[in-house]
Structure formats: structure tokens, C-alpha cells
MARDREN-533058 format. One record per residue (C-alpha): x, y, z. Coordinates in steps of 0.001 Angstrom, whole numbers, plus 500000, padded with zeros to 6 digits. Example, Ala and Ser with C-alpha at 12.3 -4.5 7.8 and 13.67 -1.06 7.14 Angstrom:
2
x->512300 | y->495500 | z->507800
x->513670 | y->498940 | z->507140
***
This chain:
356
x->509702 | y->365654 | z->385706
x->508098 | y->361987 | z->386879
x->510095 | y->359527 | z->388444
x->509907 | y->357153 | z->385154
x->513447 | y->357301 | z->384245
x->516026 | y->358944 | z->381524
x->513305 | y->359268 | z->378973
x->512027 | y->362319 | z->380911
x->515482 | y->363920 | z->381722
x->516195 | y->365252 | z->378442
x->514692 | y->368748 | z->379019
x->516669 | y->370538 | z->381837
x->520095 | y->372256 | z->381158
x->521567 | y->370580 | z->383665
x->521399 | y->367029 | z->382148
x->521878 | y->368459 | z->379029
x->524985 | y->370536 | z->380040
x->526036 | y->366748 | z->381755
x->525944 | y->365625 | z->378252
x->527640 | y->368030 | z->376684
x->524533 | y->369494 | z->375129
x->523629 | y->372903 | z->374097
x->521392 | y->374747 | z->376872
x->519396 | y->377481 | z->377316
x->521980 | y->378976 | z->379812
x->524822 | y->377535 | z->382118
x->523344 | y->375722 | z->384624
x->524258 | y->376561 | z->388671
x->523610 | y->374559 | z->391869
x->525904 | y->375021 | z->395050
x->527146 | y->371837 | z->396940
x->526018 | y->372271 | z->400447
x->523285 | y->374736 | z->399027
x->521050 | y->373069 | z->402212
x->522759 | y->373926 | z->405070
x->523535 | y->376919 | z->408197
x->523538 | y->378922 | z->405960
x->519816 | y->379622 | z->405034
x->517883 | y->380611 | z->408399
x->514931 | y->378191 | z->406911
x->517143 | y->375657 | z->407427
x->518255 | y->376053 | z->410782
x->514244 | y->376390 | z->411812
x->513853 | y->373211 | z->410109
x->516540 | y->371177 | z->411416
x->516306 | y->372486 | z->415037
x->519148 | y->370938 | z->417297
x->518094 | y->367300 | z->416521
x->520738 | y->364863 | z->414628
x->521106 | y->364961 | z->411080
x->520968 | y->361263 | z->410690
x->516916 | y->361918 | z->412608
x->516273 | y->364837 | z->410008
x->517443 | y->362837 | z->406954
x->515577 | y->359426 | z->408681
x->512557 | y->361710 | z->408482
x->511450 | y->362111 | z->404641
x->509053 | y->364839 | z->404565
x->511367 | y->366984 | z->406233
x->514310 | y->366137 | z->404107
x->512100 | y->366645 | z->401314
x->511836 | y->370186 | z->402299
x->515417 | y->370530 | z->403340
x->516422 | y->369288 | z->399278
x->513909 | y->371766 | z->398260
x->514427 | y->374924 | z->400282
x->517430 | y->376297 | z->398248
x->515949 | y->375806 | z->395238
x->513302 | y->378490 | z->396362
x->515999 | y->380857 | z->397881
x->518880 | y->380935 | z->395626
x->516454 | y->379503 | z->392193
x->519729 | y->377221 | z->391364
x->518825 | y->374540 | z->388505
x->519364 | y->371763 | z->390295
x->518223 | y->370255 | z->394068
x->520895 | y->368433 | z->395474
x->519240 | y->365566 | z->397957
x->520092 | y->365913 | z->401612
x->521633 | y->363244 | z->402779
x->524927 | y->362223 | z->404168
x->527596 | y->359889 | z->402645
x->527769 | y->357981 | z->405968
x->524195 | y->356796 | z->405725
x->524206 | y->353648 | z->403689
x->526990 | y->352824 | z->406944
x->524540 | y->353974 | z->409650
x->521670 | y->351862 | z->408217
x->524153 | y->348753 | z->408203
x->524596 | y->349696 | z->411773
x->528474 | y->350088 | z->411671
x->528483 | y->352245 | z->414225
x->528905 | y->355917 | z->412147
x->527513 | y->359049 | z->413749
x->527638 | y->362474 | z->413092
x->529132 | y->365152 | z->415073
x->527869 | y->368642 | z->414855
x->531370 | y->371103 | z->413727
x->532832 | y->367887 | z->413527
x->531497 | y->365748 | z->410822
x->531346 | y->361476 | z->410347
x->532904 | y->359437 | z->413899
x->533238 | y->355895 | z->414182
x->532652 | y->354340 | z->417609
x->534661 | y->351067 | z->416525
x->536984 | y->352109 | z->413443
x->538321 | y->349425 | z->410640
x->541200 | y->347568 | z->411791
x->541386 | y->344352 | z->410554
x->539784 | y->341293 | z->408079
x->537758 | y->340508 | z->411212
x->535890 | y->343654 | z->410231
x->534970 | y->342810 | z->406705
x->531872 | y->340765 | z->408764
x->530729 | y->344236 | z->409887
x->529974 | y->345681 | z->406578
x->526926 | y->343815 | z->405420
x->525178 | y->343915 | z->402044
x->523166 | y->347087 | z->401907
x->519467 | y->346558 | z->400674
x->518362 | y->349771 | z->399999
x->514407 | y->348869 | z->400506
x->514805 | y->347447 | z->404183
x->517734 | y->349816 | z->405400
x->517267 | y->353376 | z->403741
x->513168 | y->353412 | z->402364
x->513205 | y->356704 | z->403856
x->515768 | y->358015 | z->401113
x->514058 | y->356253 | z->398569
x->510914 | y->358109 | z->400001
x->512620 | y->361765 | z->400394
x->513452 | y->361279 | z->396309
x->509957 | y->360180 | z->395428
x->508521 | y->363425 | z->397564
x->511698 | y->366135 | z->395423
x->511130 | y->364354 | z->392439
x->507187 | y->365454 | z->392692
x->507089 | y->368482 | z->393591
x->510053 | y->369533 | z->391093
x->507629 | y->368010 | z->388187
x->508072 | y->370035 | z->385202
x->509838 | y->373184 | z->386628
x->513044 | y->372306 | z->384866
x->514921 | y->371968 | z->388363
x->516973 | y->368335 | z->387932
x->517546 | y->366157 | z->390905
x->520830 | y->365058 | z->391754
x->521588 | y->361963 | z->393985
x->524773 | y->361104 | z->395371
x->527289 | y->358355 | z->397676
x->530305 | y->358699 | z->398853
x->533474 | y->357348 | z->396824
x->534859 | y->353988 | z->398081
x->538076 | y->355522 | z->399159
x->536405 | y->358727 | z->401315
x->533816 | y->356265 | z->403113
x->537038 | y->354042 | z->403848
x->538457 | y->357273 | z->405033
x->536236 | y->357507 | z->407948
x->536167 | y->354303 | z->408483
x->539785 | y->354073 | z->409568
x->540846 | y->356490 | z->410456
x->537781 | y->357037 | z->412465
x->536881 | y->360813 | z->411914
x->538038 | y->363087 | z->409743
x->541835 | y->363533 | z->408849
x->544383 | y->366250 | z->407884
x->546955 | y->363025 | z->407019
x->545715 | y->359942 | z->406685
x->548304 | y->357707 | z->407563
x->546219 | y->354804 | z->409245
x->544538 | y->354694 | z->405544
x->547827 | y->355000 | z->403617
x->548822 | y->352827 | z->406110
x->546634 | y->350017 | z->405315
x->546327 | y->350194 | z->401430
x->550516 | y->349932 | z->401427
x->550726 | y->347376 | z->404033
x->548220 | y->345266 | z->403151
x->547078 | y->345608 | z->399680
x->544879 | y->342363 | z->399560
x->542514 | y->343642 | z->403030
x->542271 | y->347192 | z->401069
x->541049 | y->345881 | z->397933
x->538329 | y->343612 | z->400334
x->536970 | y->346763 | z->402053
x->536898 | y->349330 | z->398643
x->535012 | y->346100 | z->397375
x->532545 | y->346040 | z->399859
x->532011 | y->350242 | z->399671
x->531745 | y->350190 | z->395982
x->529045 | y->347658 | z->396241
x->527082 | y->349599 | z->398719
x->527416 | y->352569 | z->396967
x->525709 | y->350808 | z->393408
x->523073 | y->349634 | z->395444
x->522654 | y->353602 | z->397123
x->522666 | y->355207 | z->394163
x->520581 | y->352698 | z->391951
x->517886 | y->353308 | z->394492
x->517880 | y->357003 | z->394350
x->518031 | y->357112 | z->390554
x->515122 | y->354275 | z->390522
x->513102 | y->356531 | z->392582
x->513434 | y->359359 | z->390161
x->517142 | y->361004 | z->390899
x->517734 | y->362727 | z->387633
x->521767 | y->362857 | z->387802
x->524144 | y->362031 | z->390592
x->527194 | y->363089 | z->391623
x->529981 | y->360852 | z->393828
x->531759 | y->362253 | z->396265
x->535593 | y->361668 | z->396474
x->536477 | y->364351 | z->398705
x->539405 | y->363257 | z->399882
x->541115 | y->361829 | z->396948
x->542968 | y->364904 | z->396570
x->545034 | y->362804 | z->400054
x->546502 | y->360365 | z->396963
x->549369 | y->360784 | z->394955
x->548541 | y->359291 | z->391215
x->550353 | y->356382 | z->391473
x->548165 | y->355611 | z->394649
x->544970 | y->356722 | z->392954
x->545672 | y->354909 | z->390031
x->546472 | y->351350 | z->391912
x->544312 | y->352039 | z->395519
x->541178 | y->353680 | z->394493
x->540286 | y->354097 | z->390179
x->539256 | y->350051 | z->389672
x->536821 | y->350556 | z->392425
x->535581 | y->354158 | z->391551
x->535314 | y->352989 | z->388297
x->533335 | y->350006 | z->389474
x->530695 | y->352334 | z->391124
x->530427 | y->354053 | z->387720
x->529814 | y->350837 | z->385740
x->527339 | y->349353 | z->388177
x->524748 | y->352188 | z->387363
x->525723 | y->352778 | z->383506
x->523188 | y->350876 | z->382348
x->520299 | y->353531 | z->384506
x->521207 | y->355842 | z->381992
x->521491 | y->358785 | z->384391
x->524578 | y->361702 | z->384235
x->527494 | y->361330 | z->386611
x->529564 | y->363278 | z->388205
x->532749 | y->362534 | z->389928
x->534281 | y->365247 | z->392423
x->537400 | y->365574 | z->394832
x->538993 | y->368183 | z->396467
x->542930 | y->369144 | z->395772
x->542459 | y->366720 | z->392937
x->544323 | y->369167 | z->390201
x->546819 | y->366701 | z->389847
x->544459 | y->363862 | z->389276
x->542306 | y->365078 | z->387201
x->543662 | y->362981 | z->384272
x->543355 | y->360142 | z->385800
x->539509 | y->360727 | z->387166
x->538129 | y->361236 | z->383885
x->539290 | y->357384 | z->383191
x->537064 | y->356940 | z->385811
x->534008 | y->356462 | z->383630
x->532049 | y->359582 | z->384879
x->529981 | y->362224 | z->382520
x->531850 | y->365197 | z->384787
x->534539 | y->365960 | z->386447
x->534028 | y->368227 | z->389566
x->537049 | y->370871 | z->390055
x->537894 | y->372614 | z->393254
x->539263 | y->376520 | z->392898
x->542971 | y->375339 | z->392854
x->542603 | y->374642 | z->389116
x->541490 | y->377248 | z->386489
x->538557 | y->375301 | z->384357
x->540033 | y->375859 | z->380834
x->542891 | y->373895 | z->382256
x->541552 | y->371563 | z->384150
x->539397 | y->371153 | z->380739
x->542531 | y->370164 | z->378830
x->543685 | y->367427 | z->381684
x->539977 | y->365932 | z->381593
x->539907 | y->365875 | z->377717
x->536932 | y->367614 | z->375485
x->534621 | y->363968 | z->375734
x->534086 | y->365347 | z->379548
x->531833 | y->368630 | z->380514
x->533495 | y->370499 | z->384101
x->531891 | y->371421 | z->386733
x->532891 | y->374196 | z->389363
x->534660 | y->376227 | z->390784
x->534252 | y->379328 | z->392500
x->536045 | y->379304 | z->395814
x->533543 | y->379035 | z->398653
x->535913 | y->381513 | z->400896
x->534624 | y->384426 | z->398727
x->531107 | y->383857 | z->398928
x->531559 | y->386137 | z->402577
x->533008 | y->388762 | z->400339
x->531641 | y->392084 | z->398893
x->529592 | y->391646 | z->395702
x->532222 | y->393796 | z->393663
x->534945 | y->390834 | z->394310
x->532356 | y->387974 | z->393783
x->531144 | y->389460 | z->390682
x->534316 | y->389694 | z->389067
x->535325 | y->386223 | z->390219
x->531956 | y->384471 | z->389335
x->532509 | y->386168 | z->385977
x->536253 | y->384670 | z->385459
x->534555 | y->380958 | z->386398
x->531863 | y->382139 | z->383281
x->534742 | y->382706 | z->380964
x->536786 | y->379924 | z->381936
x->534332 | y->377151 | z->381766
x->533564 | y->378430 | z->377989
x->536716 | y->378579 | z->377352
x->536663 | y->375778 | z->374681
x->533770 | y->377472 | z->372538
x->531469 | y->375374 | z->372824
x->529427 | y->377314 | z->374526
x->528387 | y->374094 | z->376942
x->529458 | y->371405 | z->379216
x->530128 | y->373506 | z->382113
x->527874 | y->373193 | z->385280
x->528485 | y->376209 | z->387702
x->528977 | y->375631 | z->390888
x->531370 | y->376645 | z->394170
x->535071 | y->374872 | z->394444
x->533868 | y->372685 | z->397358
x->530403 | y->373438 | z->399418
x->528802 | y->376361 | z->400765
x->530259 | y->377799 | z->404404
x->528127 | y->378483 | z->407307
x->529302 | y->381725 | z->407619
x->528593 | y->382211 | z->403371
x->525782 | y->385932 | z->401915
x->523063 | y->384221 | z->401547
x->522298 | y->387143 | z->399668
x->525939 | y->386767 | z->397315
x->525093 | y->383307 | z->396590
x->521920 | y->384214 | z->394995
x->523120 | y->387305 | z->393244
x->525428 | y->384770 | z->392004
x->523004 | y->382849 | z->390612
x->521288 | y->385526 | z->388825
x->524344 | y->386626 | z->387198
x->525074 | y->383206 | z->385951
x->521872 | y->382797 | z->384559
x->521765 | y->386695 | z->383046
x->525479 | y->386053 | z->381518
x->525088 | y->382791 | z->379920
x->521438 | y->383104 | z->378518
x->521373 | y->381624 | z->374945
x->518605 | y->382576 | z->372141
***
């Protein structure tokens, strides 16, 4: 792989499982595959910020690429933080260890819409640019794809109102209801900065990328459909033309799965709520699935992993085709996760799905 652009992408299963493509065998990558979990990780990181490790390319270079060497998943997953593109604008977003993206000064008002500047990708995040560059080298020709990723307009919006995370999100249902006009203003502004994130990681040689929604699963359809699809969608259309797979994921989004695969996106991410040969007939056959092991049983005995990891197999091939399904967990790895499962899990996957 060279960071050239889609004319080099064609030959690892994961793009070609994106596409709906036959491959060699089913393709796995864990989200959160970097992490606590992996004692390499926790050497590397020390007890600094991880807004200072993922400043520092080199080192999240190595942080992309040390599961790839542990667990030998198809795919390195960048590490980076939805929050950053925010941080770099200097809105005021930091990250809490346990706790996750804080805002000193959350969203309140139109006053705020001055606060959210244009992101320029080559004067406020080089580094991520950079940390791609570094992956996208040392992954040349091993067949490993590199997947890039922002967060959804509607999660970054999350955080931004209600000022951490949120089991309820009533200062954000708040707002889109009450004031329709401000809501549409601010997903506006995220869905722009998100194009402009992801354009730069997929011009420095990202080979797919996935945006994360996480929180959609919040919505009822009729508020997905009117308060955050035009402006998904919108992220989707503002890199079409880059050529590069995309995958769109939520959690507890069973019920809108439908409606995401309007969205625009190559794949639809499902969490473990939703069996993949159904949530293959509510995304329609012109989509390939990816998921959905439940993270929870990755702390499990092999016996009960094995069987489950095997019913995921089944499930995602469940239309015959024999392709477009990505493996992966239901949502991201735990701290507390086998290291030793997960890649057992991979080898399985890999052993199971192997095509002549």
C-alpha cells in the first residue's frame, strides 16, 4: 500500500469486503483494538493525556500499529479521538481518563456558533495527517487496510451540549426540538469539519474510514430522520468523490438501521442487539454489515466465545454471498477484555472463512 489513492486499495479483503467483493476470507478488525487492553499500550501511553499521545505522531503511529502485530486483524484502525478536530479549534474539549470527552464551556446558544471555526486540517491537525503518512508506510504491501475516521455531526454535538457524556440527553433533544433553526447551524458547522478531517486522512493515504455515530441509537426515527440524516449524509457526500469505503456505525441503532443505510455509506456498523442476517434485510443487499460480537464476552471462556464468534460467521453469510461482512465486536474492545480471546478470535475468523 502507498499513500497514492483508491487505485492501490483494490487488493485487501477489507476494501473489497466494503465493496461487496469476493475475498480471500472475512476480514476482522476490533474497534478500540488500541487501547488498556494490550500491556504495549499502556507502556506506550504512560499516564500522559491522550490528546499529547495522539499530538505526538510517531507514537500514535505505533499505537495504530501495535494491534495489528498482537491480534494480526486486517485492518489498523488510526488512533485518534473524535474530539480532536474540536481541540485543535481550541473549543475547549478535553479528555478525562474513565470518563471520556468534557467541555469546559458547553454549547448554549447562537453566540457560540463564533466558537466553532473552520477547521484547516494542515495548520490545526498536521500531526494526524503525519501519524497516517507514518501507518500508511509501514503497512505497504502487507494487505493490512487503514481505516480513518470522525465523529458523526450529531455525537460531536452530543458533547458539546451536553458537556460530557450522557445516559439522556435532554439538553440535546432539548435544543434540536426547541430550536430547530440553531440545531441545523451547529450539525452544519460539525459536518463541515468532519469533510475537511476525513479528506485529510484519506489524502494522506487512509484506505477506508468509518464515522462514528455512537450515540444515534439516543434518536427515535422520526428525530434521526429530520435532526441528524441531511447532515450525516452531507459528511458522506463531501468525500464521495475520494473514492474511499465508508462506514457508518451507532450503537442501539437496530431500529434505525433502515434509515442509516439512506445515509450514503458503503457499511452499516451493527451493535450485538441485532442479529446480522436481520439487520442485513433492514440495510438492504446494495450494503455489506459489519459487526457484531458483543464486547462483554470477550472476558469469557474460549468455549462461549467460540461458539458466539461462530454464530456472528454464520450470520453475516447469511445471504450467500459469501461476502460483504467485515467482522468485528458490537461496540469497542473493554479494558478488562483476553487479550488472548480476542486473538484466538481472530484466528478462527480467518481459519473459518478462508476461500480457495
Amino acid at each position: 500500500m502507498s499513500p497514492e489513492g483508491p487505485a492501490d486499495l483494490a487488493d485487501t479483503d477489507l476494501v473489497r469486503a466494503c465493496r461487496r467483493q469476493p475475498v480471500r476470507r472475512t476480514p476482522v478488525w476490533f474497534m478500540r483494538q488500541a487501547g488498556r487492553a494490550l500491556p504495549e499500550y499502556r507502556a506506550a501511553r504512560g499516564t500522559g493525556s491522550i490528546l499529547s499521545a495522539i499530538d505526538d505522531a510517531a507514537l500514535a503511529a505505533e499505537l495504530t500499529l501495535q494491534p495489528v502485530r498482537r491480534y494480526g486483524v486486517d485492518a489498523a484502525i488510526l488512533f485518534c479521538d473524535i474530539v480532536v478536530p474540536l481541540h485543535a479549534i481550541g473549543f475547549g474539549v478535553d479528555v478525562e481518563p474513565g470518563k471520556g470527552p468534557v467541555v469546559a464551556h458547553p454549547f448554549r446558544s447562537a453566540a457560540d456558533l463564533s466558537r466553532l471555526r473552520p477547521l484547516e486540517p494542515a495548520l490545526d491537525t498536521p500531526h494526524v495527517s503525519d501519524a497516517v503518512r507514518l501507518v500508511a508506510r509501514e503497512l505497504g504491501g502487507s494487505g493490512v487496510a487503514l481505516i480513518g475516521f470522525a465523529g458523526a455531526p450529531f455525537t460531536v454535538a452530543s458533547y458539546l451540549i451536553e458537556g460530557g457524556p450522557s445516559r439522556t440527553f435532554t439538553k440535546v433533544k432539548s435544543l434540536m426540538h426547541s430550536d430547530p433553526a440553531l440545531w441545523g447551524q451547529l450539525m452544519e458547522r460539525l459536518a463541515a469539519m468532519s469533510v475537511a478531517f476525513l479528506r485529510a486522512q484519506i489524502e494522506a493515504g487512509a484506505q477506508a474510514v468509518q464515522l462514528f455515530d455512537s450515540w444515534a441509537g439516543s434518536l427515535s426515527p422520526s428525530e434521526y430522520q429530520r435532526f441528524v440524516l441531511p447532515t450525516t449524509r452531507a459528511v458522506l457526500e463531501g468525500i464521495a468523490d475520494l473514492g474511499v469505503p465508508t462506514i457508518l456505525f451507532g450503537v442501539g441503532t437496530g431500529e434505525l438501521l433502515g434509515l442509516m443505510a439512506t445515509a450514503g455509506a458503503d457499511v452499516i456498523g451493527v451493535d450485538w442487539r441485532v442479529p446480522l442476517d436481520v439487520a442485513r434485510t433492514r440495510v438492504g443487499a446494495d450494503h455489506a454489515v459489519q459487526g457484531n460480537l458483543d464486547p462483554a464476552l470477550c472476558v469469557a471462556p474460549w468455549p462461549v466465545v467460540e461458539a458466539a464468534a461462530r454464530q456472528v460467521l454464520a450470520e453475516g453469510a447469511a445471504d450467500g454471498s459469501g461476502t460483504g461482512h467485515i467482522f468485528n465486536l458490537g461496540h469497542g474492545v473493554l479494558p478488562e477484555a483476553d487479550i488472548g480471546i480476542l486473538s484466538a478470535v481472530v484466528d478462527l475468523v480467518h481459519a473459518e472463512s478462508q476461500r480457495a
